[in-house]
N, C-alpha and C positions, 0 to 999 in steps of 0.2 A: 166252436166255442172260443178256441184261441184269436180264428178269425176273430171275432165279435170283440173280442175284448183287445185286441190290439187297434180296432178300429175305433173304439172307444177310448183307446189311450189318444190318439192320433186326433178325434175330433176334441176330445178336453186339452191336448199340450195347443191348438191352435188358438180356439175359445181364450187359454190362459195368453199367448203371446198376442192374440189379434190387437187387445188397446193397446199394447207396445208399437206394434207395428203403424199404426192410426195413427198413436201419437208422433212418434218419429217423422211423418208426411203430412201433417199438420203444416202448413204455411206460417199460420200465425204465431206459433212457435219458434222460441229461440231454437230449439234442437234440431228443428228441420235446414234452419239454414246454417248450423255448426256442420253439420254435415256436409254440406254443398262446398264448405270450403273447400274441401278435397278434390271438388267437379269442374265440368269447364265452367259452374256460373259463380265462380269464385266471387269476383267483381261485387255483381248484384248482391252476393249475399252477405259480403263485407259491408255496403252500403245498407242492406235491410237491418242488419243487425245494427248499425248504430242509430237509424230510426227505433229499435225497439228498446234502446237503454236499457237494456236489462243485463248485471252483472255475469251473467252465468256463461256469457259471450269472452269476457276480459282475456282471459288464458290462453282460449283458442285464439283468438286475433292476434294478443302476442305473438303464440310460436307463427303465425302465419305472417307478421312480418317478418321473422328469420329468414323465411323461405324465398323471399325478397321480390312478390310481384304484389304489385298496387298498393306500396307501402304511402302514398300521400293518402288515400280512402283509407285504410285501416286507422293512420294517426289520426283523420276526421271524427272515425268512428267511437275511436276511445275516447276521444275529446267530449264527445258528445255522450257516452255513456256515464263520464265524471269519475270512474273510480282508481284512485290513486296507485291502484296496485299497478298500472299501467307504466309508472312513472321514469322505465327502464328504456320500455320504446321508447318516451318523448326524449329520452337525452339520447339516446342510439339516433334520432330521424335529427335533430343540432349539427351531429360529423356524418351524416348521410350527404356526400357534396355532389349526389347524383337528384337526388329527389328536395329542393330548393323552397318548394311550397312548403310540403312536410315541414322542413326545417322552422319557416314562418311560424302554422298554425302549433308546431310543438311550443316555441317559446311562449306564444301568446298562453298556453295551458299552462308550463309549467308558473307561472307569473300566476296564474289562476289557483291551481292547486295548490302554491306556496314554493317555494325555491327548495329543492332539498341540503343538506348538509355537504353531501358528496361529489355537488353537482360542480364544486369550484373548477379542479382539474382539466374536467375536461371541456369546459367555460374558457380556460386560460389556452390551451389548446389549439382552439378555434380560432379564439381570435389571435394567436401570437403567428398564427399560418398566412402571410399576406395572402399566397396562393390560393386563399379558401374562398371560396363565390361568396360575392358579397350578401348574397340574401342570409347564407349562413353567419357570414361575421355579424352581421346585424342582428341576426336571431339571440346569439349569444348577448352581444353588446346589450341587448334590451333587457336579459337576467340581470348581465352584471350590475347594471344601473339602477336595478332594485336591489339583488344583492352582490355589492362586489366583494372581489377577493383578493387580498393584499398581494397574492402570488400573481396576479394582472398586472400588477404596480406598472412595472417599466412594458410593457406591451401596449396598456392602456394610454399611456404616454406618448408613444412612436406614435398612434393613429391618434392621437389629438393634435400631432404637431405635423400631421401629412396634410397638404395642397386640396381644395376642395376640387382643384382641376382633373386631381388622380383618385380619386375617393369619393364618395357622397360622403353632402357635408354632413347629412343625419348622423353617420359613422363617428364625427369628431363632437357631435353636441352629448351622444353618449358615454362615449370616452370620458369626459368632461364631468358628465352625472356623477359617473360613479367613480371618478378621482375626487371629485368635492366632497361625497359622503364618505373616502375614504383620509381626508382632510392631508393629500399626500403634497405637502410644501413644495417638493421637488416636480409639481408640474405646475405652478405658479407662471413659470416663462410661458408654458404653452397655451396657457390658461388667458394670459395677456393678449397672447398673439389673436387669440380667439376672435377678440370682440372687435374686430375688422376683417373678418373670414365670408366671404360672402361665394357663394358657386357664379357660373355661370346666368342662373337665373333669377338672381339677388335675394337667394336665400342665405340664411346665416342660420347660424345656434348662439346668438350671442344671450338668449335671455340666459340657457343653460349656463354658458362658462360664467357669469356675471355672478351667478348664484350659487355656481362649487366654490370662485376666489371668495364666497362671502363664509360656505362652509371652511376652507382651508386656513383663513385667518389672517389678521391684521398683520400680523409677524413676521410671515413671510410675503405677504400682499403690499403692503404698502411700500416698502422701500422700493418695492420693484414699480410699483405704479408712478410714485414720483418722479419716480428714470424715465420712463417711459412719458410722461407729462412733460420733462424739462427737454427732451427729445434727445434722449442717451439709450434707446432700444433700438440695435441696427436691425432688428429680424423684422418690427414693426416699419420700420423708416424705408427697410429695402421694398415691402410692399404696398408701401404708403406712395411712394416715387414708382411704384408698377400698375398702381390699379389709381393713380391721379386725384389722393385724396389727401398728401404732406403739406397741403395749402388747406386755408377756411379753416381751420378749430376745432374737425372734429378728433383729433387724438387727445386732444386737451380733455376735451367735452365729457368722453367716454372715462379717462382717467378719473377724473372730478366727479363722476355720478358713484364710481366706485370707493373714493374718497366719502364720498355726505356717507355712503353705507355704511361706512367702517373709519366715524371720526377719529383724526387724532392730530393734537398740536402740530406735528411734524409735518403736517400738511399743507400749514396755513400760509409759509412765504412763498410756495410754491403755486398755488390756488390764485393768491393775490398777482401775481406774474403773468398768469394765466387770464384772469380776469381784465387786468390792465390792457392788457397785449393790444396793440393795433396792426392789423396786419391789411396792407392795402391787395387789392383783385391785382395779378397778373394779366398782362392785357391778352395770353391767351387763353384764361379764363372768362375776362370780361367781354371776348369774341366768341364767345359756345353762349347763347342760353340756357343749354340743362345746366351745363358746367358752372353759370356765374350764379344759378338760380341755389344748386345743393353748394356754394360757397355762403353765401350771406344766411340760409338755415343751418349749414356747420356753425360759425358765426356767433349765429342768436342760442344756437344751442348749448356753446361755449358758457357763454354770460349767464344762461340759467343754471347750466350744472356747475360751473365753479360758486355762484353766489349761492347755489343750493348747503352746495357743502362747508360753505365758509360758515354758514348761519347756523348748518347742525354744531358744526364746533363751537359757535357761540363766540367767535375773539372778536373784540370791537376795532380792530385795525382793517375791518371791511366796510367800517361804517362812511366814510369819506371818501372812496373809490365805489362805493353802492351809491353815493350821494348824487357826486359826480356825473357818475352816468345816467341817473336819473333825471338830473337836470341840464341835460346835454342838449346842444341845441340844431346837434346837426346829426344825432344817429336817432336810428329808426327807434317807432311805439316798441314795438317788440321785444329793445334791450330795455327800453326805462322804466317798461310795465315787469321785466325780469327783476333789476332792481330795487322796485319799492316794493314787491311782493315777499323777496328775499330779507328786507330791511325787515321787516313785520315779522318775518318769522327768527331774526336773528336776537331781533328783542332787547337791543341797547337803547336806554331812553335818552341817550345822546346824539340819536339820529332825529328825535322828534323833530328838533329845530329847526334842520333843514329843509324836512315835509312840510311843517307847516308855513313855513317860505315860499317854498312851491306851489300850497294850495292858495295860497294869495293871487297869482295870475290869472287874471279873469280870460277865458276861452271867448272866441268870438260864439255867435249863438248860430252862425253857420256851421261850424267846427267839430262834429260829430266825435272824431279822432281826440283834441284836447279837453274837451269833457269830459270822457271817458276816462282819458287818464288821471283828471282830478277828482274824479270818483275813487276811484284807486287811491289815492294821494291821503282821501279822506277816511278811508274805511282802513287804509295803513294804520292812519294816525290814532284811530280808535284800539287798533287791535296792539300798540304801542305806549298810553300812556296806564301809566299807575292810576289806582284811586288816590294814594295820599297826594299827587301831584295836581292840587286844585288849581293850582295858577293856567298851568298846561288845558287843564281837561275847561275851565273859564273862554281858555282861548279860541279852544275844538271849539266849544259851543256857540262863541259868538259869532266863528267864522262862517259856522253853517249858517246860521240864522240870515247873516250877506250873502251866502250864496243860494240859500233857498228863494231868499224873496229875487235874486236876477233872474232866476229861474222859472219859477211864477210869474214873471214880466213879459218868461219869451214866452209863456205858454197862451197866457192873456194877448200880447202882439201875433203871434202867431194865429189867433183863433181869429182875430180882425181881417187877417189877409185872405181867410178860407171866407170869410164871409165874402168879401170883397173879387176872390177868383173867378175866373168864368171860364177857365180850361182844365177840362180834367185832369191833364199830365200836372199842372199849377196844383193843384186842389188834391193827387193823390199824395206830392213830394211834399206839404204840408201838411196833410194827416201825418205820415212818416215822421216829422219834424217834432208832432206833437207828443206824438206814442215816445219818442224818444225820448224828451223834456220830462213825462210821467214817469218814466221808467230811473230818471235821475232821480228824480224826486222820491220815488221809493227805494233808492238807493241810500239814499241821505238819513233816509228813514230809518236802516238800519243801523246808520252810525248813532241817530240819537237810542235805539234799542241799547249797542253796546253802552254806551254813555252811561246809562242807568245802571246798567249792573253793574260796571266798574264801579260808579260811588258806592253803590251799593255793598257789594264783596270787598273791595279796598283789595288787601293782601292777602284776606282769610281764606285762607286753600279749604275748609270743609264748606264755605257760600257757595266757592269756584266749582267744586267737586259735585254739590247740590246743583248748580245751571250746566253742568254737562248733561245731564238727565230736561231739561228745558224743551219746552214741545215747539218753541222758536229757532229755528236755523241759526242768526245773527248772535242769538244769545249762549248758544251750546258753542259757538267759532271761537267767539270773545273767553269763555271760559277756559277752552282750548288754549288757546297763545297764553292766557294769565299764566295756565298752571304749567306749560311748556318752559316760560322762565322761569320758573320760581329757582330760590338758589338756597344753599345752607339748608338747616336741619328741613324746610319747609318741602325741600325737594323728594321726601319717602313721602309722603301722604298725595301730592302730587304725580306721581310714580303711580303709585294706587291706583287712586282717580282715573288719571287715563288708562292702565289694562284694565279697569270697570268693561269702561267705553270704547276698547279698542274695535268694536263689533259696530258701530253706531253705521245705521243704512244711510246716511246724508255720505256721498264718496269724498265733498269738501271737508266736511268736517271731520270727519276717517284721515283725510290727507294730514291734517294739523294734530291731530291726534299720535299718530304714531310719530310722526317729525318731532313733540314733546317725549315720548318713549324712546325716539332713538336718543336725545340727550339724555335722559333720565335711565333707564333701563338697565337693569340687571338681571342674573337669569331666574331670580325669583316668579317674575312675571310671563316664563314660560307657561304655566296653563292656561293663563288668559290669554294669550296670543292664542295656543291652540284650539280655544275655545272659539273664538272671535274666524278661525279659517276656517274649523268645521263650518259655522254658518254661511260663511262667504261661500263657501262649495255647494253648500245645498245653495243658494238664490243664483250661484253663476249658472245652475240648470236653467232656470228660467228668463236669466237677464245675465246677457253677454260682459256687462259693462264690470262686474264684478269678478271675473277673472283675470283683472289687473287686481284687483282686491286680495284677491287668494294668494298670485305671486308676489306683490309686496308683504304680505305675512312671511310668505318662507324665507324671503331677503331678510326678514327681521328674526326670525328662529334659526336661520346659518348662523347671524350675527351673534347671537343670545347662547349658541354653541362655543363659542368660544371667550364667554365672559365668565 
């Protein structure tokens, strides 16, 4: 009987533990492979558990990174399981300087999960250790730059102002990040130095440092860019004379782009100096073709970025050195079209007189090139005069009407000579001719568009405000430049107006747009800008061309930070 009934205990204690035991050796079970960690399939079952995402893993995984084998799989794992509790391993695997990947896929996590409070320390740590492999510096560097920490300050500094010869340059573009959104004045020099930093493989971070000197501020930004423009920065000049680029304009150039961002009076005799400047090719410049070819695009890039930024300032002591060079008879399309583009957006009606002097020279009707530019000339002049200036807007109109009908002459001669051709090569380069003439022609066409609404609106900023919403391109541009000058009290409702439209999908008329907002602007019109980058972010998914869209926003919210 005791028999029986101890044998009866025996098959009910089994019965009671068997689904224990079943469950435990379940596979598909988290529990079956918590146990395994223990085993030699460690490995696998650190990999199985973060296919299974299932929290009940988190804890065991920890302690089994303690124990320090296959710590890059276990930080995959948690990564992939998502739960925060983890968030002790991702900064322990940051000062792991043995496991490199770990270090990688932790920061990407913690960026994901959110940057903790605590994480500064040993953020600064990291990176203040040059000694530290650089996957790890970089791992950090990618926090700080989302969230930096003032205690990086001078660490952060050192590797922005280090050689990309000795560093990746990636290293110095985030440096750069997160000193901009730490608005720290004191790295303005190295910030400078930046936007000629190129590696071996003519990579750079310049858009970064471009867009911390626009977080960091005008205050400490600009006296230093001046210096650096009138060629008073030895750190820039030592490697401008090393890397063969202290000739052609581009120090100028980059100076003045940074200038238009961040206008200010103090800029403008400086600009003008720059602008004027003639600097002839060295002849062992003018013996390299890379060499003479990145001289005369330094050059032309000069002329756009200085008259860019002369115009955002709005001082009409550009309008005669803009004039000048536009009606030059011996430099290239490329500065005269910078010019009279510049002219138009700088918006003095004292320069009309000159353009329309200009548009008076009739292009030969072979001349593809001076056409061109009288297109230009004319669609200036529109986007230029007032409504109340009927004399001026009498003159536009008659001029066009002469050059429509010369133009209608070559189209009409030209169509004679395709009758008359008998060789293809003849008869293709005259189609060409014609398509061209058309394409003037509805060029012209858009100046009489603006034409009308100018009489139309005159000065009235709520008509101008009303044809920025225009389902017409020409007529929403014209709107644009109106309310971009407007001056005195006229210029708040203007202001308006454009953060409406800072969103507008035409990228021309977005360019003219915020160019009106960077004169006008105050930080009142931060949400519309924000507004206006949310949507640019969502369409640069699908259309590349709009993530210049997105980063000219945040050039205009660094800016807007510190108004």
């Amino acid at each position: 009987m005791q028999r029986l009934q101890r044998g009866l205990f025996i098959t009910v204690a089994v019965l009671l533990a068997g689904p224990t035991a079943c469950e435990t050796a379940d596979p598909s079970k988290p529990e079956y492979w918590i146990t395994q960690l223990e085993s030699g399939a460690r490995q696998a079952a650190v990999r199985q558990l973060g296919k299974m995402k299932d929290p009940l893993a988190v804890e065991p995984l920890m302690k089994a990174y303690k124990e320090g084998r296959y710590k890059d799989d276990i930080v995959a794992s948690l990564a992939k399981i998502g739960d925060k509790k983890a968030m002790p391993v991702m900064l322990a695997a940051l000062e792991d300087y043995e496991e490199q990947e770990a270090a990688k896929l932790a920061a990407s996590t913690i960026l994901e999960w959110g940057v903790p409070d605590n994480a500064g320390e040993a953020l600064v740590k990291i990176v203040s250790n040059a000694r530290a492999p650089k996957h790890n510096r970089y791992a950090a560097l990618q926090i700080l730059a989302e969230k930096p920490s003032a205690k990086a300050k001078a660490s952060l500094i050192k590797i922005l102002k280090e050689d990309p010869d000795v560093q990746p340059i990636a290293l110095n573009g985030l440096a750069a990040e997160a000193l901009g959104k730490l608005k720290a004045g004191a790295a303005t020099d190295g910030l400078i130095r930046c936007l000629w930093l190129d590696d071996a493989l003519g990579r750079n971070e310049v858009p970064k440092c471009r867009l911390a000197l626009n977080r960091v501020g005008g205050k400490a930004a600009i006296p230093a860019l001046i210096a650096t423009m009138e060629r008073k920065n030895r750190a820039v000049e030592k490697r401008a004379r090393k890397n063969k680029f202290s000739t052609g304009g581009l120090i100028e150039a980059k100076c003045a782009e940074l200038l238009g961002d961040m206008p200010d009076p103090r800029a403008v005799e400086p600009l003008l100096k720059a602008l004027t400047m003639v600097e002839e090719m060295p002849p062992s410049v003018a013996n390299n073709p890379d060499r003479s070819r990145a001289f005369v695009m330094a050059n032309v890039q000069r002329v756009i970025s200085t008259s860019r930024a002369l115009a955002v300032i709005g001082d009409e002591r550009a309008i005669n050195p803009l004039l000048e060079l536009a009606g030059s008879k011996d430099r290239a399309l490329e500065y005269k079209l910078a010019a009279v583009q510049q002219l138009a957006f700088l918006g003095q009606a004292g320069a009309l007189k000159g353009i329309l002097k200009l548009m008076k020279k009739d292009p030969h009707p072979l001349d593809p090139v001076s056409q061109g530019f009288r297109v230009q000339l004319a669609l200036a002049a529109a986007n230029l005069v007032k409504g109340t200036d009927t004399r001026n807007i009498k003159a536009i109109e008659k001029q066009m009407g002469k050059i429509k009908k010369v133009v209608g002459k070559w189209v009409n001669d030209a169509k004679g000579r395709l009758a008359k051709a008998d060789k293809p090569r003849h008869k293709t380069q005259i189609k060409q001719d014609i398509r061209g003439y058309s394409d003037q022609l509805k060029n012209y066409g858009e100046v009489d568009l603006k034409l009308a609404a100018i009489k139309e609106c005159k000065e009235d900023v709520q008509c101008w405000a009303t044809k920025l919403g225009d389902k017409q391109v020409p007529v929403r541009l014209v709107a644009a430049y109106r309310l971009a000058q407007m001056k005195g009290e006229a210029r708040k409702g203007a202001r308006d107006a454009l953060a409406k439209f800072a969103g507008d999908k035409d990228l021309v008329v977005r360019n003219v747009i915020l160019f009106g907002l960077g004169r006008t602007v105050d930080s009142s019109i931060i949400p519309a800008i924000e507004r206006a980058r949310k949507e640019d972010a969502a369409r640069a998914e699908k259309d590349k061309r709009y993530k210049g869209g997105v980063y000219t926003l945040d050039l205009m919210l660094a800016t807007l930070g510190n108004r």
